[in-house]
C-alpha positions as CSV (number, residue, x, y, z in Angstrom):
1,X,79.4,85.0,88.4
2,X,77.3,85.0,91.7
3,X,75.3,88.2,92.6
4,X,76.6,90.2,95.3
5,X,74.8,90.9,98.1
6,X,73.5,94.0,99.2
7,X,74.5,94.8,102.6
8,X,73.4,97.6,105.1
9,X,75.1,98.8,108.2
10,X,75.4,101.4,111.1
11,X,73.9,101.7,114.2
12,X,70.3,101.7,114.3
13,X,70.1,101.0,110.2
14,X,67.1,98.1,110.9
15,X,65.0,101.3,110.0
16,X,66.6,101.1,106.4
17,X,65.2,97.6,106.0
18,X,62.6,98.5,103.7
19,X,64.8,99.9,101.8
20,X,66.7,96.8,101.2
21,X,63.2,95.3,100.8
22,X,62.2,97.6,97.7
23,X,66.0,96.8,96.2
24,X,65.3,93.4,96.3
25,X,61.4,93.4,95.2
26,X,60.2,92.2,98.4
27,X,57.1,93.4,98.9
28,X,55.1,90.4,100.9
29,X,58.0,89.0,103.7
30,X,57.2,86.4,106.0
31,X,59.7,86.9,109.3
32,X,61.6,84.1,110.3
33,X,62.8,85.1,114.3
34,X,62.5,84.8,117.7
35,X,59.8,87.4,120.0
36,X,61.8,89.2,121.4
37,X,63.7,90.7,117.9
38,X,61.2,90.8,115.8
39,X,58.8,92.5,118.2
40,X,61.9,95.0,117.7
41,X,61.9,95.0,114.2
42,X,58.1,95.3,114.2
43,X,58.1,98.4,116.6
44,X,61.0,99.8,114.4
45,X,59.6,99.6,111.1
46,X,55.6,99.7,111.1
47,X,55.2,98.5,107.8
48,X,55.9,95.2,108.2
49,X,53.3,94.7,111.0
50,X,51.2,92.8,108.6
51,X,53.7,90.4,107.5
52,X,53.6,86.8,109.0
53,X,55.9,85.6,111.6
54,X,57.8,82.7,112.1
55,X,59.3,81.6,115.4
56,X,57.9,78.3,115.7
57,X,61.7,76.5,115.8
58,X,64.1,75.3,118.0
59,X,67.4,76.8,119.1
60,X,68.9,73.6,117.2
61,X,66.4,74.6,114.0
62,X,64.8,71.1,113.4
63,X,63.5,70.3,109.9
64,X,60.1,69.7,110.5
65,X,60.5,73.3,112.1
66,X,60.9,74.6,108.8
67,X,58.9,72.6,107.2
68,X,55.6,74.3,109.0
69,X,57.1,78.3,108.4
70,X,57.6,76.8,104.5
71,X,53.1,76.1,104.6
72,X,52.7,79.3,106.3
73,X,55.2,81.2,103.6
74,X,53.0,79.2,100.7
75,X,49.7,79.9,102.8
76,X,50.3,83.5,103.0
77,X,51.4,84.3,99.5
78,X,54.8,85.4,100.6
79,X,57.7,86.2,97.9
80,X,60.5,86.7,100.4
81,X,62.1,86.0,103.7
82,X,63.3,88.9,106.4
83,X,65.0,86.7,109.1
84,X,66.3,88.2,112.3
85,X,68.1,86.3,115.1
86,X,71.4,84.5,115.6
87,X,72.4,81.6,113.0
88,X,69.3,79.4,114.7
89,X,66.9,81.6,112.8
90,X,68.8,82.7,110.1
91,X,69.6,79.0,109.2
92,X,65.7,77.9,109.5
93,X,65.1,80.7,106.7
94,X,67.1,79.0,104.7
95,X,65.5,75.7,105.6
96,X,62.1,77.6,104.7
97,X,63.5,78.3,101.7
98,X,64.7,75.1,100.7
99,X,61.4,73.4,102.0
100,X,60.1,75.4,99.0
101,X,61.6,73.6,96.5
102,X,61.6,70.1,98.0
103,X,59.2,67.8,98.2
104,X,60.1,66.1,101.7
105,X,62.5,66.5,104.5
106,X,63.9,63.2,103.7
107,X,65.2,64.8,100.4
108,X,66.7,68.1,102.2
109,X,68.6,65.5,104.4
110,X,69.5,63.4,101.6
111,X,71.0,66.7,99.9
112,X,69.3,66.0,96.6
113,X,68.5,69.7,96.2
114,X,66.9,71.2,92.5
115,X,69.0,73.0,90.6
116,X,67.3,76.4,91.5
117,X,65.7,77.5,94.7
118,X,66.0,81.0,94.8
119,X,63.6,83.2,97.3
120,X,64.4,86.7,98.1
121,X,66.3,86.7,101.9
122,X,67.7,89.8,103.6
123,X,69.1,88.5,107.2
124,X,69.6,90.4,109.7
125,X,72.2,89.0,112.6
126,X,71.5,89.3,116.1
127,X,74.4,88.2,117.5
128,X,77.8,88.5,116.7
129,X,79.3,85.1,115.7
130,X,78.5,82.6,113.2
131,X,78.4,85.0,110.0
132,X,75.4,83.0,108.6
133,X,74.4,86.2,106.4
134,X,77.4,85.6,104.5
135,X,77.1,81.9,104.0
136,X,74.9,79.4,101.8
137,X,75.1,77.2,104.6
138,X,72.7,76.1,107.1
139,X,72.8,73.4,109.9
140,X,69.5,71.7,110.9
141,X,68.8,68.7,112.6
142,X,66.3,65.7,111.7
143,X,65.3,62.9,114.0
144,X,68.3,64.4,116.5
145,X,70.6,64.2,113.5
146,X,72.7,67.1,112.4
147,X,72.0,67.7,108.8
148,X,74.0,70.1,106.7
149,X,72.3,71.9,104.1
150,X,74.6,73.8,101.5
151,X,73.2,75.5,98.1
152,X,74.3,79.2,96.3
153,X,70.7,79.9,96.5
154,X,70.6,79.8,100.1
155,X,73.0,82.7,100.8
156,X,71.4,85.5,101.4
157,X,70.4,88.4,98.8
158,X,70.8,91.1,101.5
159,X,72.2,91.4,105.1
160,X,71.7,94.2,107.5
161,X,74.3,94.4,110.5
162,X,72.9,96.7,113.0
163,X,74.8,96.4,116.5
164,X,72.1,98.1,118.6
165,X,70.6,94.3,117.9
166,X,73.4,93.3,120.3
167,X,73.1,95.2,123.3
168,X,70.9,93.0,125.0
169,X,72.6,90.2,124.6
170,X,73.4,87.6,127.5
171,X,76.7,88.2,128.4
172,X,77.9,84.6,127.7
173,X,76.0,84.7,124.4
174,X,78.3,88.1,123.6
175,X,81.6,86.1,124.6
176,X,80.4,82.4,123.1
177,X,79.7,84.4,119.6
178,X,82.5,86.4,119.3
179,X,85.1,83.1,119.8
180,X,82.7,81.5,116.9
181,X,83.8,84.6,114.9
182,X,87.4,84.1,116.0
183,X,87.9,80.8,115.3
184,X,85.5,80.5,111.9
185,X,88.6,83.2,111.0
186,X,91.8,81.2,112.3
187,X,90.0,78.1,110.0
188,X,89.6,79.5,107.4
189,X,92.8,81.0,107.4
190,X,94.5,77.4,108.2
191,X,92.6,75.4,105.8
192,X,92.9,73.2,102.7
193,X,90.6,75.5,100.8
194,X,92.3,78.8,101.8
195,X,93.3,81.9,98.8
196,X,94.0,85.1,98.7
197,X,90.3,85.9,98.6
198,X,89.0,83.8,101.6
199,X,92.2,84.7,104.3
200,X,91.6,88.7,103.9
201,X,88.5,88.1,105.4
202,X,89.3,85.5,107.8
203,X,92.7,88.3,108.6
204,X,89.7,90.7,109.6
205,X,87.7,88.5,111.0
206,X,90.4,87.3,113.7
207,X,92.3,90.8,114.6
208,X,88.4,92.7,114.3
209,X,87.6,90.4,116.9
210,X,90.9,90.0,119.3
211,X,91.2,94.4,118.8
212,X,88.0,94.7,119.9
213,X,86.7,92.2,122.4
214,X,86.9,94.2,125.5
215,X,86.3,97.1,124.8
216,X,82.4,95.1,122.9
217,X,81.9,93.9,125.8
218,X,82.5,96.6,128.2
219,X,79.8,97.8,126.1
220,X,81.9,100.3,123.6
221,X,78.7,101.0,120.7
222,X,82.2,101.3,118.5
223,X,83.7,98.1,119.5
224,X,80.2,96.5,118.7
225,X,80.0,97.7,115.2
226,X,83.5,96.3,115.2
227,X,82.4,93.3,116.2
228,X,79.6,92.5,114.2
229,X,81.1,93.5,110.9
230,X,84.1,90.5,112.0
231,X,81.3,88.2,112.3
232,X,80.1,89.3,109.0
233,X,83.6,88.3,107.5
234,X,84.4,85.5,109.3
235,X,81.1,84.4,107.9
236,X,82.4,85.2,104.2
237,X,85.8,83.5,104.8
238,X,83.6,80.3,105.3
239,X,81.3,80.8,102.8
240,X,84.7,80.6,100.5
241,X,86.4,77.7,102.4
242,X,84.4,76.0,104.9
243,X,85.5,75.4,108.2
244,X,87.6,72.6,109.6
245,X,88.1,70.0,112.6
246,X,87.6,72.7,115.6
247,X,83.5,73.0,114.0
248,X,83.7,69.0,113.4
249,X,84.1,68.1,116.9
250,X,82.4,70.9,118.6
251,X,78.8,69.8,118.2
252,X,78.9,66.9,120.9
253,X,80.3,69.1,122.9
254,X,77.6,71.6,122.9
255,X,75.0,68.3,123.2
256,X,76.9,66.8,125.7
257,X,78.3,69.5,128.8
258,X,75.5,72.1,127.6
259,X,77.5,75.2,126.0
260,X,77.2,77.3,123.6
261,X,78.7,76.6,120.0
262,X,81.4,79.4,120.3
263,X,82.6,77.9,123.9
264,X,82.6,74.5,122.7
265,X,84.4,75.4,119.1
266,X,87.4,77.7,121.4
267,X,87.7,74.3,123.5
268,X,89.7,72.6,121.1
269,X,91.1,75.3,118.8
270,X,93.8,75.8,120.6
271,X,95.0,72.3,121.4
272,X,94.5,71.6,117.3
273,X,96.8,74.5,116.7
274,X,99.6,72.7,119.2
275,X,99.3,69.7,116.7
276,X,99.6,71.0,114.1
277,X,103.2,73.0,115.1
278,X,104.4,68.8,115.1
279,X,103.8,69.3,111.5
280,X,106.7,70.6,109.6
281,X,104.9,71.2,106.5
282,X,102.2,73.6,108.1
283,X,105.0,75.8,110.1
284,X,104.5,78.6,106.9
285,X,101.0,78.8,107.7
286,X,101.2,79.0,111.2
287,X,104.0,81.4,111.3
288,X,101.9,83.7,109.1
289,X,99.3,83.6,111.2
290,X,100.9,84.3,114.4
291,X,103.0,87.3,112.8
292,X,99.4,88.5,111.3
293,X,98.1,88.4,114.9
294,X,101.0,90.3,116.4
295,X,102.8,87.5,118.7
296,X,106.1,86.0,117.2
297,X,106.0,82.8,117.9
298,X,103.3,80.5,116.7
299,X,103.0,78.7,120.3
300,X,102.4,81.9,121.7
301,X,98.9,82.0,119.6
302,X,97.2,78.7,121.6
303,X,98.5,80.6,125.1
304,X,96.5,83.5,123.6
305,X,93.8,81.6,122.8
306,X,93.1,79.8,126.8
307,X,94.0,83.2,127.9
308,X,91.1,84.8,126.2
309,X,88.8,82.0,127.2
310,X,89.8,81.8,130.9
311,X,89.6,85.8,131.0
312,X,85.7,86.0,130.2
313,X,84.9,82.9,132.0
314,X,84.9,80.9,129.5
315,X,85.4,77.8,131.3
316,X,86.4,73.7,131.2
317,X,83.5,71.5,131.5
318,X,84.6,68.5,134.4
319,X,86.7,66.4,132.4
320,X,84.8,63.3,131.2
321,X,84.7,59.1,131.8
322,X,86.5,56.9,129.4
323,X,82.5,56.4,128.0
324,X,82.2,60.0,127.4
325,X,85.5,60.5,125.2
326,X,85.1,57.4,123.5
327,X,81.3,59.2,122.3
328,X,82.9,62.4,121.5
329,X,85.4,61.2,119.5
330,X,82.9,58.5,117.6
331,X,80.5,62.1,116.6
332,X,83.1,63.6,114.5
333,X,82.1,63.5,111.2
334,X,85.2,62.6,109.2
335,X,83.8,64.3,106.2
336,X,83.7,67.5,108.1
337,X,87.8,66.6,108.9
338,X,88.7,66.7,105.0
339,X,89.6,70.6,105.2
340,X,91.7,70.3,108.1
341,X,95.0,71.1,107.1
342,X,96.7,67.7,108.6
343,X,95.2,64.3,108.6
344,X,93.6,63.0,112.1
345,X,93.1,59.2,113.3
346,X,90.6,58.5,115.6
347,X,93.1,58.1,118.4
348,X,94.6,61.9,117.6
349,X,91.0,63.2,117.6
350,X,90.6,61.5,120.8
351,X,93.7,62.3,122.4
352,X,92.6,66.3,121.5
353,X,89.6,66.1,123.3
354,X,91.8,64.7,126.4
355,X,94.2,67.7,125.8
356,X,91.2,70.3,125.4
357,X,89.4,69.1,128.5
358,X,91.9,68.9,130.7
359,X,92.1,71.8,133.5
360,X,95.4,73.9,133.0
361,X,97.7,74.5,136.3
362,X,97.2,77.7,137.7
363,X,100.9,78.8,136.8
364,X,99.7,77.8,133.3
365,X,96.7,79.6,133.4
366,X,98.2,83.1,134.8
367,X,101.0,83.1,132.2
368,X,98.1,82.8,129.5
369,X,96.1,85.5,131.1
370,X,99.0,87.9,131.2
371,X,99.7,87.2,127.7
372,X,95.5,88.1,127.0
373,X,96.1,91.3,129.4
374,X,98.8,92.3,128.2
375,X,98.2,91.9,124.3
376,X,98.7,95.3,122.2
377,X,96.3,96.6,119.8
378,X,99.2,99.1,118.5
């Protein structure tokens, strides 16, 4: 039976973290963040001024990142982890942790990983998007190679969602994040690995973020608790089912037009959702999901979907060479394609990135943008 994990939230609750700390006998945390949070956290709670920080990684955490905060965890007599940041930090925490236990990166990447590797971790999210606090996932990359990392150990013993963390965030960090949250939910939901357990949290995960995007970023404090506690459950609807072909192809898409994760995951969610309505067999699913999110048909949800995206700017990169498609579709994983609901070639992964990346019409566009504008919440 896996432990539960503690969690902490409300507005301004990252003064409760040592708290959390005691619960979980942490009494000697390294921090795992970037400046400009943890000099937060630090002027926040006092007591941890003494601790050791971390921040030497990369926004795409890199293995020999974590592989120097794992010396200076050993070097400093550490017994737990407090990381703060979006999934980039909390993901090299759990590379730390993992670096612990292993004796080389070249056995993290391998995934030969010990039976036990447990460190005390409470996370703290600064963004709201890619639910890491919930998961025993982390994504790293070695030698420019993505590397998945996946262990119950690694999920975190404590997480503290405190959306005053999020108020100064970019504005196309706040939108990227929150359609990472959206579509980690509609995934889930969709997926191979779906139950009961996993699609009430994706169901929160989707309508807490579609009830309460505009209002989050219009800068409602409510709407941003809102928001951040979706992340936390789209998080925990993965942790239970993984996600599916929308993750798979987005990473070259982030490498390649220079987006954010979010953007590039929303990109082809929509189109993958048209593909699947040519499958008989997954009309139950989609139907359910389209009556969950309050629009009737399931074709209406995609329109949704590019309205949303085209509302907040979200936009189409320049729609790329014969070369460029060819290396897109060559990155997906197909491993990372066995929870998708329906079975894709290469040439149906292909033609979705032509689909995604093709500009709409501007009829087309309006009509999804009054569907966005005019959605109800009641």
């Amino acid at each position: 039976m896996p432990e539960i994990q503690r969690v902490v939230r409300g507005r301004g609750s990252l003064k409760k973290i040592m708290e959390l700390a005691e619960k979980l006998e942490i009494r000697h945390p390294m921090i795992v963040g970037g400046n400009t949070l943890t000099s937060r956290l630090l002027r926040r709670v006092p007591e941890l001024l003494s601790a050791p920080v971390f921040s030497g990684f990369h926004p795409n955490p890199d293995l020999s990142d974590a592989g120097a905060g794992a010396d200076m965890y050993r070097a400093n007599g550490c017994d737990g982890i407090i990381s703060i940041g979006g999934g980039s930090a909390i993901d090299t925490a759990k590379a730390v942790q993992t670096l612990l236990f292993c004796k080389s990166l070249e056995t993290v990447a391998a995934g030969n990983l010990p039976e036990k590797m447990k460190v005390p971790h409470i996370a703290v999210p600064g963004t709201a998007g890619s639910g890491a606090e919930a998961t025993q996932n982390a994504v790293v990359y070695m030698n420019g190679k993505k590397v998945s990392i996946s262990h119950p150990d690694l999920k975190p013993d404590g997480a503290l969602l405190d959306s005053e963390l999020l108020d100064s965030l970019p504005e196309y960090h706040k939108k990227s994040c929150a359609m990472d949250a959206l579509a980690q939910g509609i995934e889930s939901y969709w997926c191979e690995a779906a139950d009961d357990d996993s699609r009430v949290h994706a169901f929160l995960a989707i309508l807490g973020v579609i009830d309460n995007l505009k209002a989050y970023l219009a800068g409602d404090p409510h709407a941003a608790d809102e928001m951040l506690d979706a992340s936390y459950q789209s998080g925990k609807a993965i942790q239970l089912t993984r996600t599916t072909a929308a993750h798979a192809m987005s990473y070259q898409l982030t490498k390649t037009f220079g987006i954010a994760h979010g953007h590039a995951v929303m990109l082809t969610l929509p189109t993958l959702w048209e593909m699947m309505t040519e499958d008989e067999k997954e009309s139950p699913v989609l139907e359910e999901l389209s009556r969950l999110m309050r629009l009737g048909d399931p074709l209406m949800v995609p329109r949704l979907l590019r309205g949303i995206m085209a509302d907040i700017g979200l936009t189409v990169p320049a729609f790329p060479d014969d070369r460029i498609l060819d290396m897109l579709t060559d990155s997906v994983n197909p491993e990372r394609l066995a929870n998708h609901p329906v079975k894709l070639s290469r040439n149906e992964i292909r033609n979705a990135y032509v689909r995604s990346l093709l500009p709409m019409e501007d009829a087309e566009r309006q009509a999804c943008m009054d569907i966005w504008k005019y959605y109800s919440v009641s």
